[in-house]
C-alpha positions in Angstrom: 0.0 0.0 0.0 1.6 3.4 -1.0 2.1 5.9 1.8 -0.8 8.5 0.2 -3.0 5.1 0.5 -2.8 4.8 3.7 -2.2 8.3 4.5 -5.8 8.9 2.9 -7.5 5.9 4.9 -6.9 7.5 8.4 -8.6 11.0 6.8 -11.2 8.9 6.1 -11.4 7.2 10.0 -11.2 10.1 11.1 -14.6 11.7 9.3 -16.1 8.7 10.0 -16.2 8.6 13.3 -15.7 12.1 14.0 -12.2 12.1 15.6 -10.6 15.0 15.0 -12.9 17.2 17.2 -10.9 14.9 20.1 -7.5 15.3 19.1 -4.9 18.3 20.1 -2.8 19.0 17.3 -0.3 20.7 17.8 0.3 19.9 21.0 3.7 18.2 22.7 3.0 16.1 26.0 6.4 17.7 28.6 5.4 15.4 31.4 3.1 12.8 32.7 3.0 12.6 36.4 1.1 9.8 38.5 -0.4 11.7 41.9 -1.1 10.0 45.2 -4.4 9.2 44.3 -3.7 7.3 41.8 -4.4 10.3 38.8 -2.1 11.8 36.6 -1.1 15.6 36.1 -0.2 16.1 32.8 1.8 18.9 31.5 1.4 20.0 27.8 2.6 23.0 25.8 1.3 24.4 22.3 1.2 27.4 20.5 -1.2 29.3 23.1 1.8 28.1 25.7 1.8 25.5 28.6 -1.6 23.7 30.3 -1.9 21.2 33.2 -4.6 19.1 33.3 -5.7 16.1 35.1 -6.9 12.7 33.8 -8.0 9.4 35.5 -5.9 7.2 33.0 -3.2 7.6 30.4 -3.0 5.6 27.4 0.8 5.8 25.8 0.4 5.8 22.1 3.6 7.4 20.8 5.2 4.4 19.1 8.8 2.4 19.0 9.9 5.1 15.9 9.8 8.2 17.7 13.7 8.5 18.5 16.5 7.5 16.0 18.9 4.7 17.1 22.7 6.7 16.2 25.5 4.6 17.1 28.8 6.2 17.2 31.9 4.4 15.6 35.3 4.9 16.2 37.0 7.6 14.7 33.5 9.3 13.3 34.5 12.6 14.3 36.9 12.9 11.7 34.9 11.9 8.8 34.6 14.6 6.5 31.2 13.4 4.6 27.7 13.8 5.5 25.8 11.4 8.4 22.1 11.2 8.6 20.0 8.6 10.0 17.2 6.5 7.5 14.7 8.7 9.1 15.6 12.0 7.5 15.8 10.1 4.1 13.2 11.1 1.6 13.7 11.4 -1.8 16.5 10.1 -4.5 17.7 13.7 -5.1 19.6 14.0 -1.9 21.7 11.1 -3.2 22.0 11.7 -6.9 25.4 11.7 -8.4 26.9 10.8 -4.7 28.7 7.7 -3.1 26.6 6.7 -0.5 27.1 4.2 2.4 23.8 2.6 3.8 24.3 1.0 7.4 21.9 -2.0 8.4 19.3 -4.4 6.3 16.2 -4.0 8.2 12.8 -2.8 6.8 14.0 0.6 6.4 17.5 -0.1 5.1 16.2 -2.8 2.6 13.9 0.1 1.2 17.1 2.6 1.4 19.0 0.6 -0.1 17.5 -0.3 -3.0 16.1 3.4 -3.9 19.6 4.6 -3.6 21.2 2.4 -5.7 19.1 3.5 -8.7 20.2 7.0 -8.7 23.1 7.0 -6.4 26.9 7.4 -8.4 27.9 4.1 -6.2 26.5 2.2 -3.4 27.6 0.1 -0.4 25.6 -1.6 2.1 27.2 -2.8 5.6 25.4 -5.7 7.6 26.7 -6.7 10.8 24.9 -10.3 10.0 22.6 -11.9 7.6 19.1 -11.2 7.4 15.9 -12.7 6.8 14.4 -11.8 3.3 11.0 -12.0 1.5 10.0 -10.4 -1.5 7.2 -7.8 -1.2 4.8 -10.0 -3.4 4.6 -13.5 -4.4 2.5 -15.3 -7.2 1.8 -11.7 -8.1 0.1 -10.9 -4.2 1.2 -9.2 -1.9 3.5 -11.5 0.6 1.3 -10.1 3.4 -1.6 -12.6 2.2 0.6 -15.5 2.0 -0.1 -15.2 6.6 -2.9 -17.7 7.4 -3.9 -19.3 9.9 -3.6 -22.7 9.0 0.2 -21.5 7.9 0.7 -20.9 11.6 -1.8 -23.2 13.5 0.5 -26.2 13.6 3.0 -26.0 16.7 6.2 -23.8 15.9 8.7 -26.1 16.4 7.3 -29.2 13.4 8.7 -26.7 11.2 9.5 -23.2 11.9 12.0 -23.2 14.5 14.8 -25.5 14.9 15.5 -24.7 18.8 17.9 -27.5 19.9 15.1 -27.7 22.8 12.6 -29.0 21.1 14.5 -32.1 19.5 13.4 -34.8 21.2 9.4 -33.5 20.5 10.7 -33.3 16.6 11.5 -37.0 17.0 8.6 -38.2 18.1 6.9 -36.5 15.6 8.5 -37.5 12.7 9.0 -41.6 14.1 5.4 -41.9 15.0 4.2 -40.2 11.6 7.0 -41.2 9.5 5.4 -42.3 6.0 3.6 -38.8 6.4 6.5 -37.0 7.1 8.1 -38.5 3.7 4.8 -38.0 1.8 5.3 -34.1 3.5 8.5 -33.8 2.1 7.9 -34.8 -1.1 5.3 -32.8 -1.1 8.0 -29.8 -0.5 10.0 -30.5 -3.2 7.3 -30.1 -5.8 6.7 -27.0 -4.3 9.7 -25.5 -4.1 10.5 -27.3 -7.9 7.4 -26.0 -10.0 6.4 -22.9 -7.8 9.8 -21.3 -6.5 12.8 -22.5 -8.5 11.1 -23.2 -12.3 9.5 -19.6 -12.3 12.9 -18.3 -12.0 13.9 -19.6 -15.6 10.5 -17.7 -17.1 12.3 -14.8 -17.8 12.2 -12.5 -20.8 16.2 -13.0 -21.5 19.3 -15.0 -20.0 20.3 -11.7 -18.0 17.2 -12.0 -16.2 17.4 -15.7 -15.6 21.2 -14.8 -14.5 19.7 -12.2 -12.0 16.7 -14.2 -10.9 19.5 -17.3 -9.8 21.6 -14.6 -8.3 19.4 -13.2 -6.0 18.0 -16.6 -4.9 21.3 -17.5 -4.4 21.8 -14.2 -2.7 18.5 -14.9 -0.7 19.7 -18.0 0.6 23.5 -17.1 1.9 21.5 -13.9 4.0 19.9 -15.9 5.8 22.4 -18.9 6.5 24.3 -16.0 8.2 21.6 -14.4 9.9 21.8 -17.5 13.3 18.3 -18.8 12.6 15.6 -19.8 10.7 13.3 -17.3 8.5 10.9 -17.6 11.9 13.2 -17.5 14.4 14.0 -13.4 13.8 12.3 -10.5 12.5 12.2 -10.3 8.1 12.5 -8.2 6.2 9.7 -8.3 3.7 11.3 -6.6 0.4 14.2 -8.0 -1.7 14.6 -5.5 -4.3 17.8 -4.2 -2.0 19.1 -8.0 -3.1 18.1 -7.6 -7.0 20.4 -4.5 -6.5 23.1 -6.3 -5.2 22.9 -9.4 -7.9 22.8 -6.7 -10.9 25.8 -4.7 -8.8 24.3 -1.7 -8.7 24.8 -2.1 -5.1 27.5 -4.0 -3.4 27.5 -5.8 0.0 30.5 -4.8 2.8 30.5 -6.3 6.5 30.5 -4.4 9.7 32.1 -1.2 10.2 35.2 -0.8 12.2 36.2 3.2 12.2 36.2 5.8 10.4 39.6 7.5 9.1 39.0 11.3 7.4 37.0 10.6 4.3 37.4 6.8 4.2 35.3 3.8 6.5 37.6 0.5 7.1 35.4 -2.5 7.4 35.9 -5.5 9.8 37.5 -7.4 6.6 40.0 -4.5 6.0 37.7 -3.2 2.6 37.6 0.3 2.5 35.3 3.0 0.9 35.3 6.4 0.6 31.6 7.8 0.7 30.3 11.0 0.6 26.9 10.3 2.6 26.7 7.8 5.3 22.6 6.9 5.8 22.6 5.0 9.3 19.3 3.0 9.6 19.8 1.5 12.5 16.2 1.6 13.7 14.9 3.7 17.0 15.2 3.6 20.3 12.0 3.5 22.8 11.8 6.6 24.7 9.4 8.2 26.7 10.9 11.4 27.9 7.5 12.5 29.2 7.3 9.2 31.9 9.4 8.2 34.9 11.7 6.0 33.1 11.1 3.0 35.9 7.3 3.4 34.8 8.2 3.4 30.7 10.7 0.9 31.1 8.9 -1.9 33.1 8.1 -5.4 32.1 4.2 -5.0 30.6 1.4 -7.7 30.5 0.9 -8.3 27.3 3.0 -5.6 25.8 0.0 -3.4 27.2 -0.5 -3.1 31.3 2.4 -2.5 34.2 1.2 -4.6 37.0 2.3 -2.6 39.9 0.2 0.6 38.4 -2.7 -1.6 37.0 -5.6 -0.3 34.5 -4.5 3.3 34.6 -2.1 3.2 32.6 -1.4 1.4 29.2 1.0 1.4 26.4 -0.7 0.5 23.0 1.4 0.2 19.7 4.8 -0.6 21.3 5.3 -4.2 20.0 6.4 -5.2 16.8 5.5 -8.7 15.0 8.5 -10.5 13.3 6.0 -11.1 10.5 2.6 -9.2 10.1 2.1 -5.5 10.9 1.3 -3.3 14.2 -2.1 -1.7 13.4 -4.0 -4.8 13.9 -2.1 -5.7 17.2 -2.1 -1.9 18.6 -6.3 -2.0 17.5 -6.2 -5.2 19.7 -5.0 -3.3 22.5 -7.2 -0.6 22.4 -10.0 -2.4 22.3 -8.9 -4.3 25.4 -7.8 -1.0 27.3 -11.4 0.6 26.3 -13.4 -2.6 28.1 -11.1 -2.2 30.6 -11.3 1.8 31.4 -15.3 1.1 30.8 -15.3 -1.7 33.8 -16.5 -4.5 31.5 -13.3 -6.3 32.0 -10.4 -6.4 35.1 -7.5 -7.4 34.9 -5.7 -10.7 36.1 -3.9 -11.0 39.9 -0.3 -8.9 39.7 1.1 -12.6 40.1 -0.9 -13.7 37.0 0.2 -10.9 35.3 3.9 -11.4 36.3 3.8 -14.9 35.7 2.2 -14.1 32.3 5.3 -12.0 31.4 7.4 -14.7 32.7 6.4 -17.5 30.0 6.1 -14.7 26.8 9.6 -13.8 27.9 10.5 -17.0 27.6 8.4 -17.8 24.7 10.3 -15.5 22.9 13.8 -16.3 23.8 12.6 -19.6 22.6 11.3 -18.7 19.2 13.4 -15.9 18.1 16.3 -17.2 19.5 18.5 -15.6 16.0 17.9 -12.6 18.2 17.6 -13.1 21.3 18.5 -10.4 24.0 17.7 -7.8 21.1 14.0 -6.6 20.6 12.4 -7.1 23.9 9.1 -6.0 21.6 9.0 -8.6 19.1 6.2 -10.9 19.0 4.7 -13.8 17.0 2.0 -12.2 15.3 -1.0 -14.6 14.6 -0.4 -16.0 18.4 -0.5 -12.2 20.0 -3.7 -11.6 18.1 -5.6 -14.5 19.8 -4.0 -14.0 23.1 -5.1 -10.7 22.7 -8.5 -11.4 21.4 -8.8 -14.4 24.3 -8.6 -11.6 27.1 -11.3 -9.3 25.6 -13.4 -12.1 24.5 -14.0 -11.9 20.9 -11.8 -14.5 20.0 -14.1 -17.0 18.0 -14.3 -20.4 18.8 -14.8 -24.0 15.9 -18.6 -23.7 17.3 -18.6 -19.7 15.8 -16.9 -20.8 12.6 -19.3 -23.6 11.8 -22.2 -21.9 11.7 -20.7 -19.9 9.0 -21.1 -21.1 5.3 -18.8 -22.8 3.9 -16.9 -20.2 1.5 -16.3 -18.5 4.9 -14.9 -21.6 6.9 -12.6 -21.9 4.2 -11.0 -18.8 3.5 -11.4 -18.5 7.7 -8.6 -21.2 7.7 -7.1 -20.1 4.5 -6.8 -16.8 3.4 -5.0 -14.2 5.0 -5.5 -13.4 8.8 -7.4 -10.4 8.6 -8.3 -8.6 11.3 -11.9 -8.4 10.5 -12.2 -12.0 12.4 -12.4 -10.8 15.8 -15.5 -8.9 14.9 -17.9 -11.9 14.6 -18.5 -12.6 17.8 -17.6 -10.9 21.5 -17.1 -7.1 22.5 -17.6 -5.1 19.2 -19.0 -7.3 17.5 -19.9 -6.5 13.8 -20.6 -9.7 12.3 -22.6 -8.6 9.3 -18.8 -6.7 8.4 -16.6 -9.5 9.2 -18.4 -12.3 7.2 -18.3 -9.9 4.3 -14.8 -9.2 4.4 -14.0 -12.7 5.6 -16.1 -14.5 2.5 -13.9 -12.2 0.1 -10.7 -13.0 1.0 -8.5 -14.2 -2.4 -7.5 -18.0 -1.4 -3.7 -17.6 -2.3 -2.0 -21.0 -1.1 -0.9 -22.8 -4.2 -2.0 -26.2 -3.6 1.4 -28.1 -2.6 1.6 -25.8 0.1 -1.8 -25.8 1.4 -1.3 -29.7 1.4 1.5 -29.4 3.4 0.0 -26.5 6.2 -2.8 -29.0 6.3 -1.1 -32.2 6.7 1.3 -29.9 9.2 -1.9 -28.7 11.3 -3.9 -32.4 11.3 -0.5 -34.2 12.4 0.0 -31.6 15.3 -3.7 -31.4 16.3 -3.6 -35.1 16.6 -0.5 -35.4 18.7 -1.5 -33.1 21.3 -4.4 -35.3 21.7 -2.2 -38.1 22.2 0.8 -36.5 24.1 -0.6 -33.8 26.1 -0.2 -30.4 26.5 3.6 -29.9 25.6 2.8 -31.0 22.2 -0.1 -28.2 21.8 -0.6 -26.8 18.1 0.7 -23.1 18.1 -2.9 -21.8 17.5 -6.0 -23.8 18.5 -9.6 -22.1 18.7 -11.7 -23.3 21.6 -14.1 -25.9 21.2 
């Protein structure tokens, strides 16, 4: 979705439900202080000069991209180019006809990246480690749809995690469902034969065949030297940045080690000499309004601080390693609203602290190719449900059934769209949901589908036999 797409869809959210009357533009937040009784006193400032006011609850909305991340390297003082962070990129002209150095491959640098090398007079990129790559669209759809839930009901670690943990539950299950485990691979091979490698001979000349083998190739060394799995870390879902580098209009350089006058010496001795240095090395979470002990504290769910309880929330500061925020921070809104309105509590402070307890782990577990980085990343389709479980609009198999048929399908199928958790529960708009749901484009192509469902049926089935520690990753209630 281009940026005036989505720009326009908020205008439109906004008229529709008459927001804007409710909003302070204009208006920057200095300080939020909690009182004895348990308010807040907050301190703002715009152009008519400062205001305290008073509120019963404080909902923290600002986001994990507020504050550029800008490390410092050796010997950067003395660098005579120009440093700017990704964030103050915006248009090829600030690049044109320069040597430009972009620093780090995530979603922002992959973008950077690729948009520089088109216009830029020569382009390095410098990656610390590999990274995990997807290309924006696949089958000619957008990669986005490609996230279903029967692509992510069976439990994570049949196939997409190889945690050295879980090997002895990976033996089981491929011993005691061994001539489907072969039929399962098998199964892979067409796939990855007749829908990802074949398509890359269907070019229109051998330089495009060339390029399309390059960047697979490309693809494929990223991520062997990322430390894990495409699961097991956040992706990065463009690889135009890699088409760059297989047709050299962009070339790849390790870390940096220091900077000496006009030249930066990498970790393998290469040198360049570049006149703009474009650091996008993401953001750091900062709330300079808050007591840092309250901003910084372990959250249930991503959303509530135990020890201050409903009055305070943070909604939006969580990113999913695959899928997008919106749907999440909605999610959380929703639950802070029942919440504020005394239609829901919350948990015990030691179910909430034991809560944060087993996601912590959860996610040392899972993203292990990162762990001790990204305290905010989370598995997307499982948030959403454990979200949706606690406000109680999470639909169960009895919910789906009594849907038709078309929508049970692309329920399980098509893309995890938000729209699901508004058939049943707090909000509910099921007249809007089965629409949306019943339209959704069915985008598996069918080895793949075989395999998720083979995947899910084997899982399902072995929990039933083994218990609890061999639960499916996603399960609706029956």
């Amino acid at each position: 979705m281009p940026i005036s797409e989505y720009v326009d869809y908020l205008d439109e959210y906004c008229e529709a439900f008459d927001l804007r009357r409710h909003i302070c533009f204009g208006t920057t937040v200095e300080s939020v202080t909690r009182n004895p009784g348990g308010d807040w006193t907050i301190q703002t400032r715009n152009a008519r000069g400062p205001r305290k006011e008073r509120f019963d609850s404080i909902a923290v909305c600002s986001g994990l991209h507020q504050h550029p991340h800008l490390p410092r390297f050796s010997g950067q003082e003395t660098f005579s180019g120009e440093v700017i962070h990704g964030a103050q990129y915006r248009r090829p002209a600030q690049v044109i006809g320069k040597r430009v150095l972009i620093v780090g491959g995530g979603e922002s640098g992959a973008d950077v990246a690729a948009e520089v090398a088109g216009h830029a007079a020569e382009s390095v990129l410098s990656l610390r480690r590999g990274i995990a790559v997807l290309p924006r669209t696949i089958f000619g759809q957008p990669q986005d749809l490609q996230t279903s839930r029967l692509q992510n009901s069976a439990a994570h670690w049949i196939f997409q995690t190889r945690n050295p943990a879980d090997d002895r539950k990976r033996r089981v299950y491929r011993w005691m469902f061994l001539p489907f485990v072969c039929v399962d691979k098998f199964i892979q091979i067409v796939f990855r034969l007749f829908w990802e490698f074949l398509p890359l001979l269907w070019a229109s000349s051998l330089t495009a065949i060339r390029t399309n083998l390059r960047m697979r190739r490309l693809t494929l060394l990223l991520l062997e030297s990322s430390g894990g799995t495409l699961n097991e870390q956040f992706g990065t879902k463009t690889d135009e940045f890699v088409r760059a580098l297989a047709e050299g209009r962009c070339r790849r350089a390790p870390a940096i080690a220091r900077f000496e006058g006009p030249r930066v010496l990498f970790q393998d001795g290469s040198e360049f000499m570049p006149d703009l240095v474009i650091l996008c090395t993401g953001f750091e979470t900062r709330m300079p309004f808050l007591d840092e002990a309250l901003a910084t504290a372990p959250r249930f769910l991503n959303t509530f601080n135990p020890v201050v309880g409903v009055n305070l929330s943070f909604i939006g500061f969580l990113r999913p390693a695959f899928g997008a925020i919106p749907p999440l921070a909605e999610l959380q809104a929703r639950w802070f609203a029942s919440v504020q309105s005394g239609q829901l509590a919350l948990p015990s402070k030691i179910e909430m602290r034991r809560s944060i307890e087993q996601w912590t782990h959860l996610r040392a577990h899972i993203f292990r190719a990162v762990r001790g980085r990204l305290d905010y990343l989370v598995d997307y389709t499982h948030f959403c449900d454990e979200l949706a479980s606690r406000i109680g609009c999470k639909p169960g198999w009895r919910d789906v059934r009594r849907e038709s048929r078309r929508f049970r399908r692309r329920f399980v199928a098509g893309p995890f769209a938000a729209a699901q958790y508004r058939l049943v529960g707090p909000h509910a708009r099921p007249e809007i949901a089965r629409a949306v749901i019943e339209n959704l484009p069915m985008v598996h192509p069918w080895p793949y589908f075989l395999n998720l469902y083979l995947r899910w049926t084997l899982s399902r089935f072995l929990h039933r036999l083994a218990g609890p520690a061999y639960a499916p990753k996603l399960e609706l209630e029956r």
